[in-house]
N, C-alpha and C positions, 0 to 999 in steps of 0.2 A: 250591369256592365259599366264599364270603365264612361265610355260614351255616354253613358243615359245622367252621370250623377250633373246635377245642378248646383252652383253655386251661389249660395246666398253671401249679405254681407257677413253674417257670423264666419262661414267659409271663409271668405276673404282676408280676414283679419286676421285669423288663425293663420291662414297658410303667409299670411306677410311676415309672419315673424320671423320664419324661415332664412331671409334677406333682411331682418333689421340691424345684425349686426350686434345681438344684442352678447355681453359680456357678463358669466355667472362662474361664481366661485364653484367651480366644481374639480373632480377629479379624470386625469385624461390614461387611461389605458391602452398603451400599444400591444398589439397584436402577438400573443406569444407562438403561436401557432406556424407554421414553416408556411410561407407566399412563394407562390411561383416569380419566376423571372417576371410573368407578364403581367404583374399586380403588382410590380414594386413601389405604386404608385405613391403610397405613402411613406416612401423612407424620406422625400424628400420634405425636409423642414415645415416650409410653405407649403405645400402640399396636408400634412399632418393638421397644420391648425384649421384648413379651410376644411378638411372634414370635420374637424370639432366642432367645429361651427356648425353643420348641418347638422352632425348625429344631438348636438345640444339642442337645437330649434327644433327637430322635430321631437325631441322628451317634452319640449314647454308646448307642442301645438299638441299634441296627443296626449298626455298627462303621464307617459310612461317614465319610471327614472335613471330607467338605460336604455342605449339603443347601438344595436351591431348594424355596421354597416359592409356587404358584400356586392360584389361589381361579378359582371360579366365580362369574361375574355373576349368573345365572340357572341353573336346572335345563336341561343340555341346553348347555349354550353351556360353549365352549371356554376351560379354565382360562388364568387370564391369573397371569402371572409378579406375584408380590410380593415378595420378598425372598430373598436368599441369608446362608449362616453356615457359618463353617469351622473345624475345631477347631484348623489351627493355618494361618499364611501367610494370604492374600487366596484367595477361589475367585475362579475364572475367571469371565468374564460370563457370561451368560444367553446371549446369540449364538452365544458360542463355545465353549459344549459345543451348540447344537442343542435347547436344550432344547426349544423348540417342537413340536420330530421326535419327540421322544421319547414326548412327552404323547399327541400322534394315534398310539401303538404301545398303548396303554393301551385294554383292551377295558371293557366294563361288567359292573364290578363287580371286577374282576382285575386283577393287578398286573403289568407290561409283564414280557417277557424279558428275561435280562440282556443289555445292548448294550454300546457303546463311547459314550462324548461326547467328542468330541476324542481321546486319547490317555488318558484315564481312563477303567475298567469302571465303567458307570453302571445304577441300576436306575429303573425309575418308580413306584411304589404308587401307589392310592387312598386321598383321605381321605374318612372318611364320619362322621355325623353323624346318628344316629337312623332310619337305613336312605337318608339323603342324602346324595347325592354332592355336598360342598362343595367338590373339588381336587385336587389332586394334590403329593405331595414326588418329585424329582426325586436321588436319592442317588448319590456318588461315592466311588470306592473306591482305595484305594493298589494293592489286590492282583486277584483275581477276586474279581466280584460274586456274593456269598452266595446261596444260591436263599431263594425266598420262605419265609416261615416262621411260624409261629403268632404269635411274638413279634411278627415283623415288622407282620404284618397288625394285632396289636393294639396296635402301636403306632402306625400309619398311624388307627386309632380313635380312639385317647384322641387323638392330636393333630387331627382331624377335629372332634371334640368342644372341642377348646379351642379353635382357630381359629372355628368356629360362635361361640360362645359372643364370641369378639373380635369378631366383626363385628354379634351382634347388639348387644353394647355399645358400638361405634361407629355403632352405625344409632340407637339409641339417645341416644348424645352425639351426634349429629349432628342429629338431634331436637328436643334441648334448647337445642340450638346454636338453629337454625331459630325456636323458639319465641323466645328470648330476643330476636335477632336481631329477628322480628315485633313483640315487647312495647319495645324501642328505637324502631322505625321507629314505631310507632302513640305512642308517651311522645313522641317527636320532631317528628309531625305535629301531634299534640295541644299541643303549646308553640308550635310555630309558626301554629297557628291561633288561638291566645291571644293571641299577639303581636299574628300581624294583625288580630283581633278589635278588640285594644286600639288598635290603631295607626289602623282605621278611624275607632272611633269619636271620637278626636281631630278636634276641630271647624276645627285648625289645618292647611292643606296640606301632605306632605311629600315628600319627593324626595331618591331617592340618584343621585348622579352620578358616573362617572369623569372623568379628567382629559381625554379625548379629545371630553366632551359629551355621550355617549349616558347614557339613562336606566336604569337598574338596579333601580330598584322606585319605586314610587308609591301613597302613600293615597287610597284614596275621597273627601277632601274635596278633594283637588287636581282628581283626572281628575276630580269632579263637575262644574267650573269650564269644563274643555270639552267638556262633553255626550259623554265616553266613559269605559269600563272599564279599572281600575288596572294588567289584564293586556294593556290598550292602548298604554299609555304606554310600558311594559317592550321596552327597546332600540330605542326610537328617540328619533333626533340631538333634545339639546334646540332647536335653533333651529327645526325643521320642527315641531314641536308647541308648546311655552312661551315660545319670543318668541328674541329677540333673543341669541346667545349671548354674543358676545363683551361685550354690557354685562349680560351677565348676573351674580350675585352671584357663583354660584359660581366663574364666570371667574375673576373679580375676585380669590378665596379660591386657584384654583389657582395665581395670577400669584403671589401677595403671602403663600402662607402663614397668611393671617389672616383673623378674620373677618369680614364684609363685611355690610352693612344700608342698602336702598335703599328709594325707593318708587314704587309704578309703578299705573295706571290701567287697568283694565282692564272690560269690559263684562258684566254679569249677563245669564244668558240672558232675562231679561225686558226686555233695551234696555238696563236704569240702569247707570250707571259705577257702577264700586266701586274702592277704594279701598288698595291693597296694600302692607305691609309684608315687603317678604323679605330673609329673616336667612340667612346663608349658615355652615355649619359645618364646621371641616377632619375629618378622621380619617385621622390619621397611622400609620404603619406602621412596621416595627421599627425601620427604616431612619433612621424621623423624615421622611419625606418624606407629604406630603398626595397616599396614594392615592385617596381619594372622598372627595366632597363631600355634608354633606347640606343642603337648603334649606327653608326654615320659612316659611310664605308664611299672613301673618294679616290677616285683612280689618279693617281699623282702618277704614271709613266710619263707624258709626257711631259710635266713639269721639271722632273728630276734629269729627265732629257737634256733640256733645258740648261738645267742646272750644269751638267757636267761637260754640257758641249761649253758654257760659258767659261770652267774654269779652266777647258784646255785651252780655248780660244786666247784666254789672259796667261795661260803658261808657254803656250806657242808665239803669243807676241812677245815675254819677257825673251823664249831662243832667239828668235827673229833677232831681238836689239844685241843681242849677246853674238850672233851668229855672224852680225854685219860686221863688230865689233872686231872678232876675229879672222874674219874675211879680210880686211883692211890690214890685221899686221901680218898675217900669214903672206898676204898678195904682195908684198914690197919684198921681201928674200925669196920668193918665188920667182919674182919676174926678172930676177937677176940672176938666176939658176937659168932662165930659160933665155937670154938672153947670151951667155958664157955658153949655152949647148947650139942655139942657135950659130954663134959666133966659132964655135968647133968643128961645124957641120961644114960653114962654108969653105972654110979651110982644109979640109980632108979631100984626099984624091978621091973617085970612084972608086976605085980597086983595095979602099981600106976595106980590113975584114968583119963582118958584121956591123956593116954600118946601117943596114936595116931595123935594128937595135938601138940605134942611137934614133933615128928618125922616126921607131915606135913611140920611144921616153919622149923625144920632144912633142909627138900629140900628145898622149897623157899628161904631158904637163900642160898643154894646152886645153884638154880636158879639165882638168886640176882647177888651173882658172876660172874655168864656167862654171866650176860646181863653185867657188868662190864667189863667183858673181851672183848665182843663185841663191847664194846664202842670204847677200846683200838685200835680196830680193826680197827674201821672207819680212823683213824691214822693213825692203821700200820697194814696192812689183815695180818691173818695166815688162815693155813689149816685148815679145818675142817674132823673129820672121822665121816665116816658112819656106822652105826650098824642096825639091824632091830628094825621099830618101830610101835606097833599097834595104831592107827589110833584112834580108840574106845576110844581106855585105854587115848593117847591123852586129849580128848573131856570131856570124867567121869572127867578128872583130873582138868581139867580149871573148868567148872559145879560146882565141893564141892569147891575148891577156889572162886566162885563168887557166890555160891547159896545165901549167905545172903545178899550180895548186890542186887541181880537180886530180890529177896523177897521185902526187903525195897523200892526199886523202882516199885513195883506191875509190875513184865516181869514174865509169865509164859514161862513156857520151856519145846518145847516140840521136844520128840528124837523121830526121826527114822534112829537106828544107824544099820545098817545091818550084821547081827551076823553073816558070813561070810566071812565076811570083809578081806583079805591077806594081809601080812604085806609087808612094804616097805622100801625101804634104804636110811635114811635118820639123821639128829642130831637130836634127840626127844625134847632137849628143846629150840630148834629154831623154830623146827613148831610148836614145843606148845606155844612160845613166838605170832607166827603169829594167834592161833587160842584163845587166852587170848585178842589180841589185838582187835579184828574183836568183839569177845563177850562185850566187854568194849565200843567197837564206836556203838553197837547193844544198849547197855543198853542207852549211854548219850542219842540217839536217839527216845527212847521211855521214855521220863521223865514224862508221865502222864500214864505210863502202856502201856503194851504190850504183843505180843505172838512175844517168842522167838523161831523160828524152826532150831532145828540141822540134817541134814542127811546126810548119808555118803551110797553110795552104789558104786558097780564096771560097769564101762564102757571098753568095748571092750572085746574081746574074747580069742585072743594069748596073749601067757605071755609076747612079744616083743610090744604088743600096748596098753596092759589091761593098764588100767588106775582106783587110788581110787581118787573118786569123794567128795569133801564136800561142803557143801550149806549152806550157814547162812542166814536165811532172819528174818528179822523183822518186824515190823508195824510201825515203826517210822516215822518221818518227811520226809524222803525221803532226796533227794540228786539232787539238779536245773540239766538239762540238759546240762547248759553252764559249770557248773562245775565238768560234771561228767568223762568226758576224762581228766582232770587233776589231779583228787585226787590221783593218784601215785607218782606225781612227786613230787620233793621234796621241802620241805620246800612252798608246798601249800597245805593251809585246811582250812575248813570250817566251825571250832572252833571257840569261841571267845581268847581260852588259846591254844589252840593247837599251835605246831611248825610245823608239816608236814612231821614229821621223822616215823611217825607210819607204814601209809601204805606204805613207800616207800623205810622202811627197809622189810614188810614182800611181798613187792613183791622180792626184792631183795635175800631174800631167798628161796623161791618157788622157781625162776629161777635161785638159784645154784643148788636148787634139780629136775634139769631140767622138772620144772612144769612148770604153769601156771595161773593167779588169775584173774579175771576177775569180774566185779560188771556190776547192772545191776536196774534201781532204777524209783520209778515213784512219785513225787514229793505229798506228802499228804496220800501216801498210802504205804510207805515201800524200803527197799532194799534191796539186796539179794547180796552177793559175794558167788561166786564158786571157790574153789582150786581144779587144777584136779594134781595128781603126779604119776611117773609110776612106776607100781608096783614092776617092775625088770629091773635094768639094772647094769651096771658094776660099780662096786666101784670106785669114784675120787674124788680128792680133791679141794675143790673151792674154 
């Protein structure tokens, strides 16, 4: 038994060679044979020579001049082949001595009879390792295989012992391996969740593309745009999700190598159109050829907003100096007209005829002046006062100034002016200016005839929210959809003569008399604007 042998010096000697380290010209044969996963033990460099080293020590302490060495996976489980070394020529394969046979000849704890492998006397030892059975060496001999021997078994130990000791430092390196390997995969997650971090929080849409159309990855702010998740987008055709491909940028960027900048319209989940800039960018490949594309898709509505309020803003002030300009020489022969009618008026008996006529022309021209003054205004604001103004009286007033035009153009006119009506504080010929206007783009609009409707009633109940209501509707041509959210603004209309200063001086008055105007129109069948103003509130100047 394993336990009974004694070790003498001869023993000792022998089995020290084991660890001397010693260095012999021999030839080294890796394993041709298929290794499990859990025997890879040897692919590793370092690992390979430190078995040469033992399978060589133990040929020089046993006198064999090869020696196979096989490891156990587990306690109990059948040593599996790892390596051969020969002291001089190639050893034979592992096949072709049998080594497998040999190993199931090997009792526990004992070292196999001498047998044959092929045509060489071969023996099998145990190696052991702290009373554990790590394997088995497999030895080949020129001559007859020696019988077992002190040496032999303590050399079958110390190499037991060294092998142990190899695998637990490749369990060990394979550990560190593992761990590293983990501390990359988690640095590499950890970067790439940075990225995306980063790349969501970009306010800008982005998108990578291949050359074929399908989608590669996509930011949060893009798939926000069609109510899905960014790992929605991912691999599918851009024409089935983002529109259109073939006018698409990137197309454009795969065609031409370059890059590409359009712009395109698109709908906010709340209805509104918005407004898109996309920029298309190559990424070229070793080759130089544009394998993907990326697209930068940036909502420029309100910039261009922006934009166009600013250029009315500079075409409103060039009117404005142009406007004051003619205010000034119009108002000098004006005020002498009105002056000569003034100066007729007082001269005339009562009893001249239609002298109510004369005393309408000279408000109107008194009118006349203030739109004059207004002009000046657009140039250079001043204050305005407030005084009470009936609403009604208003309305009769514009009515006998436009009655024979509204006749001539075949526009009936029909009032529901609510004879209770409260008065409110406000400049009487600036809303009458807004409510002349509205009756005038009522009449151009019914040029084959129409029903003109005027009504005016009270909305709300406290004097801090009552509100007077008026409503103009007409039958006229209506007003397109697409251009009915603009007709305030300025210097746009839907005239062939118009300038665009109408509605968008009398909304600008409504909203000094902290009202509100609003239209409302169905294209073939009429329009309607509503002025609502409040009935009471504190006297200022706007």
């Amino acid at each position: 038994m394993r336990g009974a042998v004694v070790y003498g010096p001869a023993s000792l000697e022998a089995a020290a060679g084991l660890t001397s380290g010693l260095h012999r010209r021999s030839a080294w044969r890796s394993h041709r044979e298929p290794v499990s996963a859990s025997t890879s033990l040897s692919l590793h460099p370092g690992l390979n020579a430190s078995f040469q080293e033992i399978a060589l020590n133990l040929c020089a302490s046993t006198g064999a001049w090869a020696c196979y060495l096989a490891l156990r996976d587990r306690q109990g489980s059948q040593p599996r082949f790892m390596a051969a070394a020969a002291l001089h020529g190639e050893p034979p394969s592992w096949s072709e001595i049998g080594g497998a046979q040999l190993l199931r000849q090997l009792k526990r704890g004992m070292a196999a009879l001498p047998s044959r492998a092929a045509t060489w006397p071969a023996l099998a030892i145990p190696l052991f390792a702290e009373e554990r059975d790590v394997g088995a060496a497999v030895l080949l001999f020129h001559d007859e295989a020696p019988a077992i021997s002190g040496a032999m078994t303590a050399a079958g130990g110390l190499a037991g012992l060294a092998l142990d000791s190899i695998q637990q430092i490749a369990n060990l390196h394979s550990q560190a391996e593992q761990i590293a390997e983990r501390t990359r995969l988690r640095e590499i997650q950890l970067s790439r969740n940075l990225i995306r971090g980063v790349i969501d929080s970009v306010p800008m849409g982005l998108v990578l593309i291949d050359p074929v159309g399908y989608i590669l990855a996509a930011n949060r702010a893009l798939s926000g745009r069609f109510g899905l998740e960014p790992v929605m987008l991912v691999g599918q055709f851009y024409g089935t999700t983002l529109g259109a491909w073939d006018e698409s940028a990137a197309a454009r960027t795969f065609a031409t190598r370059q890059p590409q900048r359009l712009r395109r319209t698109l709908h906010r989940p709340g209805g509104e159109q918005a407004l898109l800039e996309i920029a298309s960018i190559p990424l070229f490949d070793a080759s130089g050829a544009a394998h993907q594309v990326v697209e930068v898709w940036e909502d420029i509505t309100e910039r261009v907003a922006l934009q166009t309020q600013l250029v009315r803003a500079e075409k409103l002030a060039a009117i404005g100096h142009l406007a004051a300009s003619i205010a000034h020489e119009v108002g000098n022969p004006l005020q002498a007209i009105q002056g000569f009618l003034a100066l007729f008026l007082e001269q005339c008996a009562p009893e001249t005829p239609n002298q109510h006529f004369l005393q309408l022309a000279e408000e109107e021209i008194e009118r006349i002046v203030q739109v004059l003054a207004r002009l000046r205004d657009l140039y250079r604001p001043r204050a305005d006062v407030f005084t009470s103004v009936d609403i009604n009286g208003l309305i009769e007033g514009v009515l006998l100034l436009t009655g024979k035009q509204l006749e001539r153009a075949g526009v009936r006119v029909l009032r529901e002016l609510a004879p209770d009506l409260p008065l409110i504080q406000g400049v009487a010929d600036q809303l009458k200016q807004v409510i002349l206007n509205l009756v005038l783009n009522a009449a151009e609009a019914m040029q084959q005839g129409g029903l003109l409707h005027l009504q005016t009633y009270q909305h709300g109940g406290n004097a801090g929210t009552s509100m007077v209501v008026i409503a103009i509707t007409d039958t006229g041509v209506g007003i397109p959809a697409d251009q009915l959210a603009r007709i305030f603004d300025g210097l746009h209309t839907t005239k062939e003569r118009g300038m665009g200063l109408g509605l968008y001086t009398s909304r600008a008055i409504i909203e000094r008399h902290l009202g509100r105007i609003s239209a409302q129109s169905l294209p073939g069948e009429g329009t309607t604007f509503e002025i609502m103003l409040p009935v009471r509130y504190e006297e200022s100047a706007a």
